[in-house]
PQR file of N, CA, C, O and H, with PARSE charges and radii, in Angstrom:
ATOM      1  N   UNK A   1     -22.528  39.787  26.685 -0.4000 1.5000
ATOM      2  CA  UNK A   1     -22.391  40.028  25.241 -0.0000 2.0000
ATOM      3  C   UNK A   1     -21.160  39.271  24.698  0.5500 1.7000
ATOM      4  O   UNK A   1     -21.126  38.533  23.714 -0.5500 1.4000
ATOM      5  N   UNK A   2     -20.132  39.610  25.555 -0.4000 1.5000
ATOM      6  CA  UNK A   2     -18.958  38.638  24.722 -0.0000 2.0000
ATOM      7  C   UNK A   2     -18.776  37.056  25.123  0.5500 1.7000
ATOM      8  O   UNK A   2     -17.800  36.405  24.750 -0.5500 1.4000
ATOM      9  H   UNK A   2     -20.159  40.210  26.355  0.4000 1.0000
ATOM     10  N   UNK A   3     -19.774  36.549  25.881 -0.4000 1.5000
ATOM     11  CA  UNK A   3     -19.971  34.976  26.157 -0.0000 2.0000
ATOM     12  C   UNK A   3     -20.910  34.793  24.931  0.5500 1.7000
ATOM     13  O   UNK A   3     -20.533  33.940  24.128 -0.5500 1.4000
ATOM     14  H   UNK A   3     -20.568  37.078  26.183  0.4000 1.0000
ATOM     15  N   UNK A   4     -22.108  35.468  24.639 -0.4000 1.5000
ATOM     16  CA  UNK A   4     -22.426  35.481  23.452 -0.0000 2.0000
ATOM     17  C   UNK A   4     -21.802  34.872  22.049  0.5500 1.7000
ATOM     18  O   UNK A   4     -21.864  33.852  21.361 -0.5500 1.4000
ATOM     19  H   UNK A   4     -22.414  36.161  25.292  0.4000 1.0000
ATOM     20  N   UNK A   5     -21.169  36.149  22.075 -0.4000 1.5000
ATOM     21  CA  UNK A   5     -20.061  35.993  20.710 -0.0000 2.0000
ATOM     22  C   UNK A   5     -19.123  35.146  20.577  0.5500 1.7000
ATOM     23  O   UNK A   5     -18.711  34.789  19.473 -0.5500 1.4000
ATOM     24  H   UNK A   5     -21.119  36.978  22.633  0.4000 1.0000
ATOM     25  N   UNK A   6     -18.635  34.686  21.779 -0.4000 1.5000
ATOM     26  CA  UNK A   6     -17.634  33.688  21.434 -0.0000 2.0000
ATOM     27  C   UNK A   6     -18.121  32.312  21.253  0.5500 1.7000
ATOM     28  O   UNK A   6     -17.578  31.381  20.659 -0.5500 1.4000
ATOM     29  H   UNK A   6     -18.970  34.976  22.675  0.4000 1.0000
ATOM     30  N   UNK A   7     -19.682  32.372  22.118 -0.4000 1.5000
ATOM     31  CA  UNK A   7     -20.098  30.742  21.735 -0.0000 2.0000
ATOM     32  C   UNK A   7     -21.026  31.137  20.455  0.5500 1.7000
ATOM     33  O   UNK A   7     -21.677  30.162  20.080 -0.5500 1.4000
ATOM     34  H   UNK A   7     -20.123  33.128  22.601  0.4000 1.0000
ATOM     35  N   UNK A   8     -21.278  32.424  19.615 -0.4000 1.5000
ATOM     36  CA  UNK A   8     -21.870  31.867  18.305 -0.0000 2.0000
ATOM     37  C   UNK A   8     -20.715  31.717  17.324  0.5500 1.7000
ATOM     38  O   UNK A   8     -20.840  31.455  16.127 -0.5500 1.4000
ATOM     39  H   UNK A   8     -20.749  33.217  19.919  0.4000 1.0000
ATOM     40  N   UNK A   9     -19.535  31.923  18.004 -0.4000 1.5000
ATOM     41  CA  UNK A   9     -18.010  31.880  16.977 -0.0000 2.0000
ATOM     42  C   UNK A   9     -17.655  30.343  16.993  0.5500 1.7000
ATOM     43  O   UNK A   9     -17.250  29.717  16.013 -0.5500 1.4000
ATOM     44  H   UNK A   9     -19.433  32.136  18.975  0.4000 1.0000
ATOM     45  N   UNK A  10     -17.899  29.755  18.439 -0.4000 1.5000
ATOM     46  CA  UNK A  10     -17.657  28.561  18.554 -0.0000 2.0000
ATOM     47  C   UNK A  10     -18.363  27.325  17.592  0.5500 1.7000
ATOM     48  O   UNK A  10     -17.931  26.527  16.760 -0.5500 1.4000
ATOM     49  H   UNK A  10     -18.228  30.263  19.235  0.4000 1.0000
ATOM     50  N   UNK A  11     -19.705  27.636  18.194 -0.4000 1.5000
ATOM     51  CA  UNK A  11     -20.693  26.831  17.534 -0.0000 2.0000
ATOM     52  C   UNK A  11     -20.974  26.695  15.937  0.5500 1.7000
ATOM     53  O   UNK A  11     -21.275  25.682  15.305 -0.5500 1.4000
ATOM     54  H   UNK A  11     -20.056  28.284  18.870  0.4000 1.0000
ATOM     55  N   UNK A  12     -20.698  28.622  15.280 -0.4000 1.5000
ATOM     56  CA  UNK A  12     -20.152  28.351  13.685 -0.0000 2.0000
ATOM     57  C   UNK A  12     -19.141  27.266  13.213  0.5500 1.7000
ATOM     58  O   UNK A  12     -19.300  26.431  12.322 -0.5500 1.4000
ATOM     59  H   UNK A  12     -20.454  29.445  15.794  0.4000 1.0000
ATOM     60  N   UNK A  13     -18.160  27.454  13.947 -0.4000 1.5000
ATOM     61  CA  UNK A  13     -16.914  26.836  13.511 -0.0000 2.0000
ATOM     62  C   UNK A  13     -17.130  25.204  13.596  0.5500 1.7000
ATOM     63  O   UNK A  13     -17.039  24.651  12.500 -0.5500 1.4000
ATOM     64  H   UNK A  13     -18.031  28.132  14.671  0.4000 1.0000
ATOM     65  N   UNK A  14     -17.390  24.382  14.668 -0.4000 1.5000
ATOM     66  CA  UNK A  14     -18.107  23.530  15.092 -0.0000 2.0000
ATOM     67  C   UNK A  14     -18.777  22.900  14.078  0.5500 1.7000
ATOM     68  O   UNK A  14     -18.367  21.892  13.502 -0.5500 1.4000
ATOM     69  H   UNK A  14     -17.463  24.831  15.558  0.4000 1.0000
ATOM     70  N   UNK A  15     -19.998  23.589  13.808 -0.4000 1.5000
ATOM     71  CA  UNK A  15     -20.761  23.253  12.579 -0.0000 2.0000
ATOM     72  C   UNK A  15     -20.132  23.023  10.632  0.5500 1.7000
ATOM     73  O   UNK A  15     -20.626  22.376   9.708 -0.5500 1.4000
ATOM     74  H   UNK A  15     -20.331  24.407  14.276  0.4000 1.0000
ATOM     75  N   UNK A  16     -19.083  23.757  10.697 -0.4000 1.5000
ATOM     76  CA  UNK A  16     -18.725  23.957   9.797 -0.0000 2.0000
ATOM     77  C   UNK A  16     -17.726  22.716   9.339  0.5500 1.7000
ATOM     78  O   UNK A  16     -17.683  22.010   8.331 -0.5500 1.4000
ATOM     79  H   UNK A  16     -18.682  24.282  11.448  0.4000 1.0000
ATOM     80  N   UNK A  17     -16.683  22.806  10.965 -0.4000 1.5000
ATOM     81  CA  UNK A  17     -15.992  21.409  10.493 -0.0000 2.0000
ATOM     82  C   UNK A  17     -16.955  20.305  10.541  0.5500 1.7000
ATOM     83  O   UNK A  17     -17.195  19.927   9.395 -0.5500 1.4000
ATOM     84  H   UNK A  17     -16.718  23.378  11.784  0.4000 1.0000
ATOM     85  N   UNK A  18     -17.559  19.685  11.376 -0.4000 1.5000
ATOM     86  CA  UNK A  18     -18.806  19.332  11.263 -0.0000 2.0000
ATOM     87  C   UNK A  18     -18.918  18.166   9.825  0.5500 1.7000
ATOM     88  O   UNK A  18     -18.616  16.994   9.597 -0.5500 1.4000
ATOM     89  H   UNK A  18     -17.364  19.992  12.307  0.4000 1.0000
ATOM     90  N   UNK A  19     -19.792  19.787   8.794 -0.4000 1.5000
ATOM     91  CA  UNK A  19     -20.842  19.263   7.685 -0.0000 2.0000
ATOM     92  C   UNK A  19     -19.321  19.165   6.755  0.5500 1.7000
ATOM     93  O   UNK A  19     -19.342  18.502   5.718 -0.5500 1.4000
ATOM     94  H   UNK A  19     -20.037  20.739   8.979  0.4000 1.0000
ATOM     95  N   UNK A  20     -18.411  19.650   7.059 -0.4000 1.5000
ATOM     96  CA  UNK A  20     -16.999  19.535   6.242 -0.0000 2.0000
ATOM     97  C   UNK A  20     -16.624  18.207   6.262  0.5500 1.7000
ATOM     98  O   UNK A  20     -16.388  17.580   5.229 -0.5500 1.4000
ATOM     99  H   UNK A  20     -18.394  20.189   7.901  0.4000 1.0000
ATOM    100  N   UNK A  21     -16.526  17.559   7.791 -0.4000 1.5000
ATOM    101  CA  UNK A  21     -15.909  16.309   7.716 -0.0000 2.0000
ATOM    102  C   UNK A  21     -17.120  15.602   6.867  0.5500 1.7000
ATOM    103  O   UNK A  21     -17.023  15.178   5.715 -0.5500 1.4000
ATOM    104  H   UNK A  21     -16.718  18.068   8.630  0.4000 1.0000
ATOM    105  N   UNK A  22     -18.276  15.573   7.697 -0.4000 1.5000
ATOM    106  CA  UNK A  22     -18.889  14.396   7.227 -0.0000 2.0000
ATOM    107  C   UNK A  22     -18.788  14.076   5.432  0.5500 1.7000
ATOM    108  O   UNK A  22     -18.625  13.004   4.849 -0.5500 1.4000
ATOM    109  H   UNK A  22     -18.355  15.917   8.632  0.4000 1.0000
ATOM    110  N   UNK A  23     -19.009  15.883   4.724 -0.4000 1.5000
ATOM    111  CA  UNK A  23     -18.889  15.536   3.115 -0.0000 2.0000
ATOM    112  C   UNK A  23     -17.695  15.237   2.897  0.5500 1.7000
ATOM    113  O   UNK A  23     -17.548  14.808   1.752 -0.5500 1.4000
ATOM    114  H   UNK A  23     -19.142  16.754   5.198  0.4000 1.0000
ATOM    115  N   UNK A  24     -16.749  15.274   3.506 -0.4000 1.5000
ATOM    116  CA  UNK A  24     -15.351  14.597   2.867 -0.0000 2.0000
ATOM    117  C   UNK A  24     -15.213  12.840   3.197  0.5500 1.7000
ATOM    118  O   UNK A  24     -14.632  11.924   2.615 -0.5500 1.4000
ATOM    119  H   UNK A  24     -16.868  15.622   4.436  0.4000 1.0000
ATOM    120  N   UNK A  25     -15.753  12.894   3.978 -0.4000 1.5000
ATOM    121  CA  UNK A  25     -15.994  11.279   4.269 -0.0000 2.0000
ATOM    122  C   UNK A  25     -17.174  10.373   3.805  0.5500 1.7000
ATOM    123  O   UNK A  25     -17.018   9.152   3.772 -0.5500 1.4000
ATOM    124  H   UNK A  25     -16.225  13.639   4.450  0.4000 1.0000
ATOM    125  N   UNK A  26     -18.243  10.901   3.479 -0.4000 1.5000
ATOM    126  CA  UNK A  26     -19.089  10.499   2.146 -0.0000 2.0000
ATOM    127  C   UNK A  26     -18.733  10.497   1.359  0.5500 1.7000
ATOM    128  O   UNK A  26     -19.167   9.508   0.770 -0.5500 1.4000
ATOM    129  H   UNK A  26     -18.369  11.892   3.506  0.4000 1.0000
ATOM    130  N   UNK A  27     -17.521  11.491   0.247 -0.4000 1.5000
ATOM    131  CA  UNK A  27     -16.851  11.504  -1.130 -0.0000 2.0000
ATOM    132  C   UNK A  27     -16.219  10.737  -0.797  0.5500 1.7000
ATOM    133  O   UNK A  27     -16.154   9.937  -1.731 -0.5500 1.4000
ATOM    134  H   UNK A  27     -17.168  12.295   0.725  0.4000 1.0000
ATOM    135  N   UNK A  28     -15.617  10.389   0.031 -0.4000 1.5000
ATOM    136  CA  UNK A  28     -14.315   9.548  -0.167 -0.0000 2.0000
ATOM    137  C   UNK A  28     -15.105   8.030  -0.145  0.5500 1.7000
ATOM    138  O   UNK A  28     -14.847   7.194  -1.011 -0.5500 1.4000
ATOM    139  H   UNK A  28     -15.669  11.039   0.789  0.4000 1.0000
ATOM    140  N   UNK A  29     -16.129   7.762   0.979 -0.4000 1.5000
ATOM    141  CA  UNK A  29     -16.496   6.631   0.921 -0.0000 2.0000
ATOM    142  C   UNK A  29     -17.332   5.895  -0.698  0.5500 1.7000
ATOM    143  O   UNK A  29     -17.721   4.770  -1.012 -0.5500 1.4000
ATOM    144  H   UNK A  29     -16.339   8.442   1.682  0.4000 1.0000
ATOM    145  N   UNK A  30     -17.305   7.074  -1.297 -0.4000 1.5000
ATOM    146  CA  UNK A  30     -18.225   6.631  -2.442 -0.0000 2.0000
ATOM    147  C   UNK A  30     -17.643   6.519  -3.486  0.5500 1.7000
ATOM    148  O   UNK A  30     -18.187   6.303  -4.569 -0.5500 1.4000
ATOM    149  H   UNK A  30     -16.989   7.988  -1.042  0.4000 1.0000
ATOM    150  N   UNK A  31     -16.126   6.689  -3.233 -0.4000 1.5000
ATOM    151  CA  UNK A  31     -15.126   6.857  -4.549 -0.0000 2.0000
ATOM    152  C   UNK A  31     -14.868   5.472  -4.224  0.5500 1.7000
ATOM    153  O   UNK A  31     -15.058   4.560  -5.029 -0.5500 1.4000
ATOM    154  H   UNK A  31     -15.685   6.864  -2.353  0.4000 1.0000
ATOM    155  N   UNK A  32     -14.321   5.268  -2.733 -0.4000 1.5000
ATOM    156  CA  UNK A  32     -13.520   3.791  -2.519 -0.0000 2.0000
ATOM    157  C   UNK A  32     -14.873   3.096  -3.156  0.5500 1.7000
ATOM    158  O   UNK A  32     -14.599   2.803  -4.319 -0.5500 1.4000
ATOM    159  H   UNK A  32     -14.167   6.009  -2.079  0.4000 1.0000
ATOM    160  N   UNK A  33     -15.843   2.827  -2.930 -0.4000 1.5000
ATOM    161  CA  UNK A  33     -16.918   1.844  -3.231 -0.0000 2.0000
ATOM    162  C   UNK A  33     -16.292   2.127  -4.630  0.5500 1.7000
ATOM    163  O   UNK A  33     -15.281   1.470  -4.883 -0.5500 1.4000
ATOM    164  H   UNK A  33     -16.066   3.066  -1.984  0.4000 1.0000
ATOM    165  N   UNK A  34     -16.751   3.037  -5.620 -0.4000 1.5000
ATOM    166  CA  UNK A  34     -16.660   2.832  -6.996 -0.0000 2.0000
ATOM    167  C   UNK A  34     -15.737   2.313  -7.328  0.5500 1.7000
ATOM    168  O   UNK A  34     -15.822   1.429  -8.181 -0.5500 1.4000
ATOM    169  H   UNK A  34     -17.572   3.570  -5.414  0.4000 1.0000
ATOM    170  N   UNK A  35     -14.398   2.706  -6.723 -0.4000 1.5000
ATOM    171  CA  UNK A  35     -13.061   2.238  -7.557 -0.0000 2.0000
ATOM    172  C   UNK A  35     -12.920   0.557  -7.418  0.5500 1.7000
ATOM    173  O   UNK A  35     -12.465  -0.176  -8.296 -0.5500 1.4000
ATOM    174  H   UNK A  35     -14.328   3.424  -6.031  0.4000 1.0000
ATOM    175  N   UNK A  36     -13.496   0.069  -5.907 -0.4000 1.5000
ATOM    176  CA  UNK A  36     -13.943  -1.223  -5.458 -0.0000 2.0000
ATOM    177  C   UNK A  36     -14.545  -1.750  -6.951  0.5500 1.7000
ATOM    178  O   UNK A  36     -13.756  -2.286  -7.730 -0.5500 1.4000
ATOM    179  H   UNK A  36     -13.866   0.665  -5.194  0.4000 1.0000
ATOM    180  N   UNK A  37     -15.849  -1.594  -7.296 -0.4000 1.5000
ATOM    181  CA  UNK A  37     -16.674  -2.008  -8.116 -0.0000 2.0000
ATOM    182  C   UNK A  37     -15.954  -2.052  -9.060  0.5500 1.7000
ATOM    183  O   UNK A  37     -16.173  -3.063  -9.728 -0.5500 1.4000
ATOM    184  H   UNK A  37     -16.489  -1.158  -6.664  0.4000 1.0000
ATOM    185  N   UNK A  38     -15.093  -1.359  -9.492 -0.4000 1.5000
ATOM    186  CA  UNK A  38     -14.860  -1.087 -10.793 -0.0000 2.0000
ATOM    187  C   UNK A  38     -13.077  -2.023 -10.924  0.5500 1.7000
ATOM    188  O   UNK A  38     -12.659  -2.570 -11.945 -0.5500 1.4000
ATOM    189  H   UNK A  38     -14.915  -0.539  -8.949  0.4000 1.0000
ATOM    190  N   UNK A  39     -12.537  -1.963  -9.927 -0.4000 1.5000
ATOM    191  CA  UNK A  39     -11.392  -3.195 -10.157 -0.0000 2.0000
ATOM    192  C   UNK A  39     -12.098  -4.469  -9.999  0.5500 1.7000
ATOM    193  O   UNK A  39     -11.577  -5.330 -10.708 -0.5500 1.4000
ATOM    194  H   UNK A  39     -12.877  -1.519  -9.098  0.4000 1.0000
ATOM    195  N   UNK A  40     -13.090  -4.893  -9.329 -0.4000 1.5000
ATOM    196  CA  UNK A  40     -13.714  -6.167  -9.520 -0.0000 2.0000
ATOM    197  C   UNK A  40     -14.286  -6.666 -10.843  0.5500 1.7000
ATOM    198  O   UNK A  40     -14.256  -7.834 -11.229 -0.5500 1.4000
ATOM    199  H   UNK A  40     -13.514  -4.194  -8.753  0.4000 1.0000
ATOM    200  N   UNK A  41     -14.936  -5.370 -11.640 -0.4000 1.5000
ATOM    201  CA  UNK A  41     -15.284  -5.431 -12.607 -0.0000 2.0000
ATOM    202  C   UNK A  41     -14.111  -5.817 -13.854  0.5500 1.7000
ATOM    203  O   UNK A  41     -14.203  -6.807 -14.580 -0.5500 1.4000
ATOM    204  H   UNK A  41     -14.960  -4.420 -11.327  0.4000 1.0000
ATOM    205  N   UNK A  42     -13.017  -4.810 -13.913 -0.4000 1.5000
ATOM    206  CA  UNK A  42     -11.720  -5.673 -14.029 -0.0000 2.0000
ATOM    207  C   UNK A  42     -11.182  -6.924 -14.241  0.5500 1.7000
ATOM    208  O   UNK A  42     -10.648  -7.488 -15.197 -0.5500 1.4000
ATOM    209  H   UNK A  42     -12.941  -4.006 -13.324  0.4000 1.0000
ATOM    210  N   UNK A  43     -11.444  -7.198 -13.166 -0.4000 1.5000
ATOM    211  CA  UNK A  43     -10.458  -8.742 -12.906 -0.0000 2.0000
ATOM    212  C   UNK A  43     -11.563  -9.601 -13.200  0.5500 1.7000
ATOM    213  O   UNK A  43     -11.370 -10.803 -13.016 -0.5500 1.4000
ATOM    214  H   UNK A  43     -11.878  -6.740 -12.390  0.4000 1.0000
ATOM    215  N   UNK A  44     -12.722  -9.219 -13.633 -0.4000 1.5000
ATOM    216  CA  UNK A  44     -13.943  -9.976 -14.301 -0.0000 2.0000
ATOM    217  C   UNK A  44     -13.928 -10.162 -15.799  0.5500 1.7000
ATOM    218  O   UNK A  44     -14.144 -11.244 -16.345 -0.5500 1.4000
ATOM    219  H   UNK A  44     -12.879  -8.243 -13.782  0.4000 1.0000
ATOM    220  N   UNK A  45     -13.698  -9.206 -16.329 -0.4000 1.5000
ATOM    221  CA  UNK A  45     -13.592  -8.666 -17.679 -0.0000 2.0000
ATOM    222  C   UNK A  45     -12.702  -9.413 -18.392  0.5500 1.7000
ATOM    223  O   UNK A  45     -11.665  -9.455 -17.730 -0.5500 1.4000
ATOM    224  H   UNK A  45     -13.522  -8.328 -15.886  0.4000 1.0000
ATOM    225  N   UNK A  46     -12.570 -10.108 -19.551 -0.4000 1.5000
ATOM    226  CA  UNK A  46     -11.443 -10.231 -20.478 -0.0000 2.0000
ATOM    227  C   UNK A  46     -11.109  -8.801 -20.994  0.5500 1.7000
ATOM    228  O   UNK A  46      -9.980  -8.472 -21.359 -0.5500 1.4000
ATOM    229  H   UNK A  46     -13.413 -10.074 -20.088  0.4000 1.0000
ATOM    230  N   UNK A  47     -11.657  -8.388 -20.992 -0.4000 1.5000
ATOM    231  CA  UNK A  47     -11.327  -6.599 -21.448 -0.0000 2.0000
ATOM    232  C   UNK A  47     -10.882  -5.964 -21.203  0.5500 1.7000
ATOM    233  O   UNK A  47     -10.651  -4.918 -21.809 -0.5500 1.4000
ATOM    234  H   UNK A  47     -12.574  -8.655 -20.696  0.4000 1.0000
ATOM    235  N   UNK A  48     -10.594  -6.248 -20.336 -0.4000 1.5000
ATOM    236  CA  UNK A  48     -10.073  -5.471 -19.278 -0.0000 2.0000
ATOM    237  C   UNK A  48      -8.755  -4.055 -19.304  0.5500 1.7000
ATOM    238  O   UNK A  48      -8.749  -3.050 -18.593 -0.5500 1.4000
ATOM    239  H   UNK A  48     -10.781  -7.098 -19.843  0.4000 1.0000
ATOM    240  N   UNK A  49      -7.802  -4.439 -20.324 -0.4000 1.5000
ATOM    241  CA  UNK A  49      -7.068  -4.110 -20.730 -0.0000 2.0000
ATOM    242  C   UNK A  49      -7.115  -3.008 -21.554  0.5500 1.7000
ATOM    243  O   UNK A  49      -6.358  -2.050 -21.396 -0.5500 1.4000
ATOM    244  H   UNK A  49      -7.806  -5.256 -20.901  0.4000 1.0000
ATOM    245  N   UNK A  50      -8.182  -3.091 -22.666 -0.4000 1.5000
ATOM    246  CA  UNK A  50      -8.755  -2.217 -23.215 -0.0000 2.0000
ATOM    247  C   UNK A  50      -9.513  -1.070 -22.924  0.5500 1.7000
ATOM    248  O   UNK A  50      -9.537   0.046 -23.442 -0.5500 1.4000
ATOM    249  H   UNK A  50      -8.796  -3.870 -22.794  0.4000 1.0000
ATOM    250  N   UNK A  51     -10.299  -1.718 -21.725 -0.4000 1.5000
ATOM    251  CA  UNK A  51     -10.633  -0.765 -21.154 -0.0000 2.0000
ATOM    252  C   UNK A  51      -9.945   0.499 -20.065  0.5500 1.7000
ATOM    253  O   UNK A  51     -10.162   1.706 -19.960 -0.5500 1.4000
ATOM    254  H   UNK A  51     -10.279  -2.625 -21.304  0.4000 1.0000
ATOM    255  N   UNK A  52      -8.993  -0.499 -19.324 -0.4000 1.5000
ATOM    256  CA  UNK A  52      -7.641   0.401 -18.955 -0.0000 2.0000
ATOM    257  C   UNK A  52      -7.214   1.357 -20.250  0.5500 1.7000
ATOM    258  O   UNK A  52      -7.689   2.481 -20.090 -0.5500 1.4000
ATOM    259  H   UNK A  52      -8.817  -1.480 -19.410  0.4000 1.0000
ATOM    260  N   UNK A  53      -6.887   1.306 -20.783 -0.4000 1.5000
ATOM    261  CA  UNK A  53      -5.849   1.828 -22.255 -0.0000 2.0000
ATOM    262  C   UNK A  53      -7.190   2.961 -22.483  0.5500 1.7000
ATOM    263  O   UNK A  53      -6.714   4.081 -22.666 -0.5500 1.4000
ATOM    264  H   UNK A  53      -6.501   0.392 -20.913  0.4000 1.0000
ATOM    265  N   UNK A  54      -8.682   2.977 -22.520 -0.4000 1.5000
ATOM    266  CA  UNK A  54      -9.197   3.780 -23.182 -0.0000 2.0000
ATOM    267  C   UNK A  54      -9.120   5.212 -21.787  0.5500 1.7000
ATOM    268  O   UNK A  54      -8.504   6.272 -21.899 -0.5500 1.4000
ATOM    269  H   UNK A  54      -9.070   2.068 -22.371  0.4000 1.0000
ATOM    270  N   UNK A  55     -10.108   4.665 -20.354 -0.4000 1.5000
ATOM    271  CA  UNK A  55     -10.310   5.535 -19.539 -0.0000 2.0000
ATOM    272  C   UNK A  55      -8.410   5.782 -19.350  0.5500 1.7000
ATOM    273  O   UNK A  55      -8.294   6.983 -19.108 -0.5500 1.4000
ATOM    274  H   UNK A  55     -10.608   3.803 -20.263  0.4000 1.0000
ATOM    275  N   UNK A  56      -7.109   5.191 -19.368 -0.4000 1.5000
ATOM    276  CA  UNK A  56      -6.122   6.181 -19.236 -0.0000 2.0000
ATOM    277  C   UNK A  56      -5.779   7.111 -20.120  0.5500 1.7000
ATOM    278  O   UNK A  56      -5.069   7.963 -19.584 -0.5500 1.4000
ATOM    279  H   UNK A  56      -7.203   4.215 -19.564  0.4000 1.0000
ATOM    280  N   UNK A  57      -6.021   7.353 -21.476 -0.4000 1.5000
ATOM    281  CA  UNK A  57      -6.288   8.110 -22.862 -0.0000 2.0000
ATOM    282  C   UNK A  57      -7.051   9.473 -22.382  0.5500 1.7000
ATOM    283  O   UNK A  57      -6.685  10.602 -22.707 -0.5500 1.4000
ATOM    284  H   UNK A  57      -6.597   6.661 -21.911  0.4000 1.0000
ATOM    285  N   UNK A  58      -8.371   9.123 -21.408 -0.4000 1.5000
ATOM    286  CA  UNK A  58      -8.670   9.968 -21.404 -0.0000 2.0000
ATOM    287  C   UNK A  58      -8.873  11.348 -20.353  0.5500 1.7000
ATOM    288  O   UNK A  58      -9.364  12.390 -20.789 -0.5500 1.4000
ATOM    289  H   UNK A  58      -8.668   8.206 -21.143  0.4000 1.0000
TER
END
């Protein structure tokens, strides 16, 4: 009974960091891509500036 319990304590925990890491490392990978896209888009732009000045406003 208590080999039981400690490996469904284990295997929770396990799982948990788990699906934890992986979604913190999908958000993060999908922010770097955007912020990527979006300074390229930037240094593309004559606008660039403006557009800085509006998204820091808001």
């Amino acid at each position: 009974m208590f080999g039981i319990k400690v490996f469904s304590c284990f295997f929770f925990f396990f799982f948990f960091f788990f699906f934890f890491f992986f979604k913190i490392n999908y958000y993060l990978e999908c922010f770097s891509i955007a912020l990527s896209l979006f300074y390229n888009f930037l240094s593309k732009n004559k606008l660039y500036h403006f557009y800085f000045c509006i998204l820091t406003n808001f």
